[in-house]
Z-matrix of the N, CA and C atoms (Angstrom, degrees):
N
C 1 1.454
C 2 1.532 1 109.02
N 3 1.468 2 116.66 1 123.13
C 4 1.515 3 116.11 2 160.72
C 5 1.045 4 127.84 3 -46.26
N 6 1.725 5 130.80 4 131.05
C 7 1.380 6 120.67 5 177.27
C 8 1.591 7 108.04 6 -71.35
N 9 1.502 8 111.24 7 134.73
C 10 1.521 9 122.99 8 150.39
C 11 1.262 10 131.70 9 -7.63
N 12 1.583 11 120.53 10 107.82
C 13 1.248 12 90.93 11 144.33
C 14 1.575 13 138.10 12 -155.39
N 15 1.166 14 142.68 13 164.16
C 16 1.120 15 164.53 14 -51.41
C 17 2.510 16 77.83 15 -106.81
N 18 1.244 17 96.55 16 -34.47
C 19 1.501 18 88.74 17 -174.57
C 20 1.590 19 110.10 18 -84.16
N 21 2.076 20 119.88 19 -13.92
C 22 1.050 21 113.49 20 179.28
C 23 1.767 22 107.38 21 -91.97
N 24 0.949 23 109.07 22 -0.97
C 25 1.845 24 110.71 23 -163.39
C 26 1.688 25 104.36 24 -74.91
N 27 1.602 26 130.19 25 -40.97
C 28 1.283 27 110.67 26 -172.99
C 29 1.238 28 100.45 27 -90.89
N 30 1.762 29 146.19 28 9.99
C 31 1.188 30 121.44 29 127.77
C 32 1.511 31 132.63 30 -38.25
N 33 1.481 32 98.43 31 -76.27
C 34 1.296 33 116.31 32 164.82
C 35 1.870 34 128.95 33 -21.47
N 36 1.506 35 89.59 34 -58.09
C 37 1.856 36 90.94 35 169.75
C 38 1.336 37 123.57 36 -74.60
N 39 1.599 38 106.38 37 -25.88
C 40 1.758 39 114.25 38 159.38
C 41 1.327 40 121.65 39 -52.99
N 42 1.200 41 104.14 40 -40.83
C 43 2.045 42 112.35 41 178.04
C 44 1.366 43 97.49 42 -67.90
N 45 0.973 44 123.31 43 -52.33
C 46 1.384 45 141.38 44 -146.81
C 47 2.009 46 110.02 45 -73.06
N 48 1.508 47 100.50 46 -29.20
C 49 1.507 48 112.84 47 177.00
C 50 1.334 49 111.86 48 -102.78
N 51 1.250 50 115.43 49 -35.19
C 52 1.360 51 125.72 50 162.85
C 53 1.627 52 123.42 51 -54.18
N 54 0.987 53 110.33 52 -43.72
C 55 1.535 54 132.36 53 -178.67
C 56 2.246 55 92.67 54 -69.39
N 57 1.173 56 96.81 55 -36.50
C 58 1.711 57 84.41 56 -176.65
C 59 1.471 58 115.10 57 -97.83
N 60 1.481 59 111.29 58 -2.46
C 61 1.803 60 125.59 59 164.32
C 62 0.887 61 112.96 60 87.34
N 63 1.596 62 107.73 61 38.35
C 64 1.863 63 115.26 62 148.93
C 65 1.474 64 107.86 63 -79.79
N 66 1.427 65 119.92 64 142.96
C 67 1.466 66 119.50 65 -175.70
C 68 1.736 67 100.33 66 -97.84
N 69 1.707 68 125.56 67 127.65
C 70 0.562 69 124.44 68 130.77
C 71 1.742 70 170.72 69 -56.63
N 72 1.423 71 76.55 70 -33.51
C 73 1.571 72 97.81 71 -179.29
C 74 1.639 73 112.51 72 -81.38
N 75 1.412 74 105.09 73 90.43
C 76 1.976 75 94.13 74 175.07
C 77 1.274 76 120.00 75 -49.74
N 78 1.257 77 133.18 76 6.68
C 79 1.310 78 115.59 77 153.93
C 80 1.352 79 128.11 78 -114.48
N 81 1.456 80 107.52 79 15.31
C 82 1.815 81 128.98 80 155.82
C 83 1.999 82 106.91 81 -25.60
N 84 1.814 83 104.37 82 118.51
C 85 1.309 84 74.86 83 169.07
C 86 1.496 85 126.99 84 -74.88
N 87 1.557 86 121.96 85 23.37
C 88 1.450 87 98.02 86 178.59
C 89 0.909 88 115.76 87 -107.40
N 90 1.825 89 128.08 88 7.83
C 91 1.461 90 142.57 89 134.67
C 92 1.374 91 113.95 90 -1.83
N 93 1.631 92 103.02 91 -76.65
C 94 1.802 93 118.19 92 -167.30
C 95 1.609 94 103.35 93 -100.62
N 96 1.599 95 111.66 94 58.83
C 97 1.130 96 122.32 95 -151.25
C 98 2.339 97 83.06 96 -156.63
N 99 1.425 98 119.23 97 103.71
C 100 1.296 99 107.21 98 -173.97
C 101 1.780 100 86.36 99 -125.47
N 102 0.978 101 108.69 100 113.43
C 103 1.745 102 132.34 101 163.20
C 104 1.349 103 136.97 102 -107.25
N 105 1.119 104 96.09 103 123.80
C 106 1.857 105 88.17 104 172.63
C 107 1.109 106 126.92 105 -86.50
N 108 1.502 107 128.36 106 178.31
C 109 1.411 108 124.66 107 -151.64
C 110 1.717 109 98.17 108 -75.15
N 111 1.472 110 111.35 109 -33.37
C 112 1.844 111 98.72 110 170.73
C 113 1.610 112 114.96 111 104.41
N 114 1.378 113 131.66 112 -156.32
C 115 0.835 114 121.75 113 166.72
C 116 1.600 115 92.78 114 -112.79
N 117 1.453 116 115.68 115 168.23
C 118 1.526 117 125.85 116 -2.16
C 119 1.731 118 95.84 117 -86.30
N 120 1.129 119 133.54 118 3.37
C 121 1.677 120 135.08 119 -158.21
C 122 2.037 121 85.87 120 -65.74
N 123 1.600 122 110.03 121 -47.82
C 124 1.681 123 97.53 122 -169.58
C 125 1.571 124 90.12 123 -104.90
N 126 1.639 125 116.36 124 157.13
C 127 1.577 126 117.83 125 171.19
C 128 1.847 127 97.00 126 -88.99
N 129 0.920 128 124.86 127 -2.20
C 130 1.631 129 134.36 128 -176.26
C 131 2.095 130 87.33 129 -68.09
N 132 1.059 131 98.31 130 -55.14
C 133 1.415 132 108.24 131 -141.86
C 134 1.931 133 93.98 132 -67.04
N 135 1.342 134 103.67 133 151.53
C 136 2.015 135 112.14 134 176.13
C 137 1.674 136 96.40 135 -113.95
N 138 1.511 137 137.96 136 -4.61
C 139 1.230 138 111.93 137 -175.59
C 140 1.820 139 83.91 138 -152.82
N 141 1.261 140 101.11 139 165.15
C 142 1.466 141 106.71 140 179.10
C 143 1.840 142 115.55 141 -90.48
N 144 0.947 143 112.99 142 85.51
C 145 1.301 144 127.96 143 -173.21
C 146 1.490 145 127.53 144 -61.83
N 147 1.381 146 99.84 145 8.77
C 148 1.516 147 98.10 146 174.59
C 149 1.759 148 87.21 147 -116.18
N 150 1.041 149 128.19 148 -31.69
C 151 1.777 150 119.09 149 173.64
C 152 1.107 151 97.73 150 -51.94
N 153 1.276 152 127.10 151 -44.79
C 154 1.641 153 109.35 152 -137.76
C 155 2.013 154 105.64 153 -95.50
N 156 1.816 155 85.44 154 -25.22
C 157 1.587 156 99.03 155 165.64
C 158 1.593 157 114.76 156 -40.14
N 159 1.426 158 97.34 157 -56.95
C 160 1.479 159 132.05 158 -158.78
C 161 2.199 160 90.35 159 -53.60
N 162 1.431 161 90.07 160 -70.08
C 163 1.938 162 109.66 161 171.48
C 164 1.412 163 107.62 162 -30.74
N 165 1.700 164 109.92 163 -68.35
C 166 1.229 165 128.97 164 175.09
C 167 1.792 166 128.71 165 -20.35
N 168 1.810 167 99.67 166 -55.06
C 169 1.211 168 118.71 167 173.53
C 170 1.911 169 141.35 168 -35.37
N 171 1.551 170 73.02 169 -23.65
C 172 1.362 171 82.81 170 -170.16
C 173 1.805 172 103.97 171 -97.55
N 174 0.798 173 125.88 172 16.57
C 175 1.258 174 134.52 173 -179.29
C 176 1.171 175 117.27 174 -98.91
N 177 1.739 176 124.65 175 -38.14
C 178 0.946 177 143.21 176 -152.67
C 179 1.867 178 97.08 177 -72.59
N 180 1.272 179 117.39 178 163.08
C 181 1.696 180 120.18 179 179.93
C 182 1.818 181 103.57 180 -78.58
N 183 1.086 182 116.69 181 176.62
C 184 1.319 183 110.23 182 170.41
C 185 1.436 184 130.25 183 -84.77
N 186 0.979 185 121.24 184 158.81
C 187 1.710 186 114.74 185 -171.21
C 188 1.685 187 126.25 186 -47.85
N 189 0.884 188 135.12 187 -177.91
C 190 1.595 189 114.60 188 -21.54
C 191 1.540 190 102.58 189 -77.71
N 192 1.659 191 105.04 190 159.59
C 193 1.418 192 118.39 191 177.30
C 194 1.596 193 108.52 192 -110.04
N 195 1.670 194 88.76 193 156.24
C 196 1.577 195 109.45 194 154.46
C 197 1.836 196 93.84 195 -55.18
N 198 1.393 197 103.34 196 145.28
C 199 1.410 198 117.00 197 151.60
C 200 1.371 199 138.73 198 -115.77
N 201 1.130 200 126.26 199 72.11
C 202 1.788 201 111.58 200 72.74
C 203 1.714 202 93.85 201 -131.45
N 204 1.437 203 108.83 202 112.87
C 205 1.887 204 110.06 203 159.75
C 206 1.370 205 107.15 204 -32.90
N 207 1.136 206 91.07 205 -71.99
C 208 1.506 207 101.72 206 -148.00
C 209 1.564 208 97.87 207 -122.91
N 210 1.657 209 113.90 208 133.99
C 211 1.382 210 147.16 209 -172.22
C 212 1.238 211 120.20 210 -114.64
N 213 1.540 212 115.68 211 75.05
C 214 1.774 213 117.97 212 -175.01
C 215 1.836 214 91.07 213 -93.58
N 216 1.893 215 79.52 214 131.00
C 217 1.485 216 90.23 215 167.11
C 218 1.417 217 97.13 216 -149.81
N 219 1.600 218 93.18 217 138.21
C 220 1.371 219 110.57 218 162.10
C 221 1.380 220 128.62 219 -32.16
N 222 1.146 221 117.67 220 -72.93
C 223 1.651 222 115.86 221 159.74
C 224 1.425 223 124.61 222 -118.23
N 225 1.235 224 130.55 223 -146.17
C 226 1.365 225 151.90 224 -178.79
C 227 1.687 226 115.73 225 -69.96
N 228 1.432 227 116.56 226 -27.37
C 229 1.282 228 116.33 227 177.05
C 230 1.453 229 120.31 228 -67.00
N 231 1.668 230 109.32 229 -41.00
C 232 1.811 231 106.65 230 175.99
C 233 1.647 232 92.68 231 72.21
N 234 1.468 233 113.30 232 55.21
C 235 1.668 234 101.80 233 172.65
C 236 1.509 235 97.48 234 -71.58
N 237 1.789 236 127.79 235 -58.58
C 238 1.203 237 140.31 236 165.97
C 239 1.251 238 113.37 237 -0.53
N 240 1.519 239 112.44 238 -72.18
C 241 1.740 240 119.82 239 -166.32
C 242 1.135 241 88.72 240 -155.93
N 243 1.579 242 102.10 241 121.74
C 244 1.886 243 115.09 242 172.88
C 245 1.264 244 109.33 243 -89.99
N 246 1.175 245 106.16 244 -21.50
C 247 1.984 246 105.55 245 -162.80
C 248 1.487 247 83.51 246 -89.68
N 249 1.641 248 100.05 247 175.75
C 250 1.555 249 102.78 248 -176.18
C 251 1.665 250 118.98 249 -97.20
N 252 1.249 251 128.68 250 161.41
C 253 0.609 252 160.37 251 161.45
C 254 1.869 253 144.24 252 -75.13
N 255 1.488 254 109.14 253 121.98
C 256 1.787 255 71.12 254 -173.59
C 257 1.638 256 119.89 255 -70.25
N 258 1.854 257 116.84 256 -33.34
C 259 1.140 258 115.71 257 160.69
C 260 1.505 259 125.80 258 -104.10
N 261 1.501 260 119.57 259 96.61
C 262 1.510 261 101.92 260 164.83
C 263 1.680 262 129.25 261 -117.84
N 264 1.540 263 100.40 262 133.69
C 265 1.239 264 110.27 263 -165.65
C 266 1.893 265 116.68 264 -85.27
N 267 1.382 266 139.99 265 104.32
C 268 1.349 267 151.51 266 -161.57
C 269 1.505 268 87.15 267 -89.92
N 270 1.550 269 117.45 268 131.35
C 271 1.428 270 134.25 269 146.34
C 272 1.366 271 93.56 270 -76.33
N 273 1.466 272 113.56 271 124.96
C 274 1.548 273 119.03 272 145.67
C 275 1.658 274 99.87 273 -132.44
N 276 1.500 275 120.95 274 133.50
C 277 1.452 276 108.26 275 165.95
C 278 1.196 277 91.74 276 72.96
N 279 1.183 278 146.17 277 44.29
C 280 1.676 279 121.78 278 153.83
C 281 1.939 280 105.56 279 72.98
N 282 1.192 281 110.02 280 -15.29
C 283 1.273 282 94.75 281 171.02
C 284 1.528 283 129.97 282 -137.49
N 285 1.424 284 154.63 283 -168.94
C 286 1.403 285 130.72 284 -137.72
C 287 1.686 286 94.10 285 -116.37
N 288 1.271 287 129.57 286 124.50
C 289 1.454 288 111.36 287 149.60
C 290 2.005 289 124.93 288 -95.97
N 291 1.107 290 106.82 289 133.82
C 292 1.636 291 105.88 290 179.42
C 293 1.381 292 113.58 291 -63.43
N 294 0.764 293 116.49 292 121.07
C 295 2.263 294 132.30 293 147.37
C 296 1.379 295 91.74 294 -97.07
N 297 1.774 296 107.96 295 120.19
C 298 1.346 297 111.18 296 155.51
C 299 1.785 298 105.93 297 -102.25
N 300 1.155 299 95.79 298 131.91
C 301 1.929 300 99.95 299 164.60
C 302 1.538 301 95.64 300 68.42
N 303 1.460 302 155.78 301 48.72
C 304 0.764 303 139.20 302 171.43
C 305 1.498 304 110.41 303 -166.96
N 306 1.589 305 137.34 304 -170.98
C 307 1.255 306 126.93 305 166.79
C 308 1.491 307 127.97 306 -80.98
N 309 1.651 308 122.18 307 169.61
C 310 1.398 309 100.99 308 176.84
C 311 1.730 310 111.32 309 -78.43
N 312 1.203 311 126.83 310 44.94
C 313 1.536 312 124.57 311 -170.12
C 314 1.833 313 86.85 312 -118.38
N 315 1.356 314 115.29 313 -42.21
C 316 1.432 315 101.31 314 -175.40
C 317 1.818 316 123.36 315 -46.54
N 318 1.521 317 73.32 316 -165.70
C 319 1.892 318 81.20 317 -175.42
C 320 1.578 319 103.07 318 -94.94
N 321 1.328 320 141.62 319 111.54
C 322 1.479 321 149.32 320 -174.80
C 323 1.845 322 110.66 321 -32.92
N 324 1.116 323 111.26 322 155.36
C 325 1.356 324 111.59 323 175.46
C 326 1.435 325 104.23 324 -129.06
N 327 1.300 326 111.23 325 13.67
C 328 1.583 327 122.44 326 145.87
C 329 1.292 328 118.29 327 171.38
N 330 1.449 329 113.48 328 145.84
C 331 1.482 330 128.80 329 -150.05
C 332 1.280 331 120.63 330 -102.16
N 333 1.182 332 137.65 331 143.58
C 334 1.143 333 160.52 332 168.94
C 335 1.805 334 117.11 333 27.27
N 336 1.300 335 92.51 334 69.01
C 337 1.814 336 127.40 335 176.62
C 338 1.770 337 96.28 336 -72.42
N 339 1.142 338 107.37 337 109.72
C 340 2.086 339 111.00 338 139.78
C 341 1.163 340 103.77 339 -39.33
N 342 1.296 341 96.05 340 167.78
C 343 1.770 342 121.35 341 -172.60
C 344 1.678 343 95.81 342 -72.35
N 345 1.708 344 124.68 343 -65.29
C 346 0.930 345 115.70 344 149.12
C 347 1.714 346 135.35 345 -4.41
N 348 1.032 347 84.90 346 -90.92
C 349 2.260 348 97.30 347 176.60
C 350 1.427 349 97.66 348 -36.72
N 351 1.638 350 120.19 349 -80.24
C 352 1.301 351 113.01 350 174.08
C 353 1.775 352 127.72 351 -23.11
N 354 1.034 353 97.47 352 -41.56
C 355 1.686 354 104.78 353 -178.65
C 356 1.048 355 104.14 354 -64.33
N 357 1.489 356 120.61 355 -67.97
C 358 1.747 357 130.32 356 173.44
C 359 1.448 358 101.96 357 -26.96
N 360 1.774 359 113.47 358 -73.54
C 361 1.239 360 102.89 359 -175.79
C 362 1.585 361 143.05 360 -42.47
N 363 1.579 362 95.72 361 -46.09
C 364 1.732 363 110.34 362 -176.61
C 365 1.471 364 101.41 363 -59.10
N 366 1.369 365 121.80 364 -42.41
C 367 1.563 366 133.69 365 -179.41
C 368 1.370 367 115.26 366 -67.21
N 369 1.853 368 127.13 367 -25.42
C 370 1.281 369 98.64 368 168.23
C 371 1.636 370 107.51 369 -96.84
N 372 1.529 371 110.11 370 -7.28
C 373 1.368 372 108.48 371 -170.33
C 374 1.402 373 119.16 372 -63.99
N 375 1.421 374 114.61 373 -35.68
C 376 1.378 375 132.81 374 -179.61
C 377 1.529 376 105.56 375 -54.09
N 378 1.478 377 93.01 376 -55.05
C 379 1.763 378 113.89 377 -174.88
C 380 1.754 379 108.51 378 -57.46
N 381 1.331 380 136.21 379 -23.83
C 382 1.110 381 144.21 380 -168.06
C 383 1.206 382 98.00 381 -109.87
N 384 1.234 383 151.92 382 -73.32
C 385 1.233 384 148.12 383 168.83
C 386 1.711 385 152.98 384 -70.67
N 387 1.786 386 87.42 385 16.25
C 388 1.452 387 121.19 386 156.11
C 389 1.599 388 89.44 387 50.09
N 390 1.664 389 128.90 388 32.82
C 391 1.470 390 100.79 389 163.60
C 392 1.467 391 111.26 390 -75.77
């Protein structure tokens, strides 16, 4: 292998961080994407909230975004993002409840969505409300 140099190296460390799933690109949708660590990392948490963030992403409209769209949290606490949100998604039971425009502490504006349903939803919501 040729040694490095100084004009090939911030390729190299780009592959190199990228390859371990730091996001480079500031306009990545999982940027405007604020998650908590999930299960099993919190015992609070019923679904793993950084996978489903990750799932989630692709739903989202294209850039640029509000920051943070969308607010997956494991449960009811909102350690992730306390302030509100226009979409945040609550693990209760293994599955997602909606907070629109508000924190995950409110009262849901709809209940207990699969990972699935949730997807459907975030995907037509985007599509209907041109965020």
């Amino acid at each position: 292998m040729l040694p490095l140099t100084l004009t090939d190296a911030p390729a190299v460390i780009a592959s190199g961080l990228s390859k371990a799933g730091f996001i480079l690109d500031p306009d990545a949708a999982l940027m405007a994407i604020a998650a908590c660590s999930g299960a099993p990392a919190c015992d609070r948490a019923s679904r793993p909230s950084q996978e489903d963030a990750r799932n989630f992403a692709v739903s989202l409209p294209p850039p640029p975004y509000e920051k943070p769209l969308l607010h997956v949290s494991g449960c009811a606490k909102g350690c992730a993002h306390p302030r509100a949100a226009p979409i945040t998604l609550v693990a209760r039971e293994g599955r997602y409840d909606v907070v629109l425009r508000y924190t995950a502490t409110a009262p849901p504006d709809h209940l207990g969505l699969t990972v699935a349903d949730a997807q459907t939803f975030l995907t037509k919501f985007f599509k209907t409300k041109g965020i």
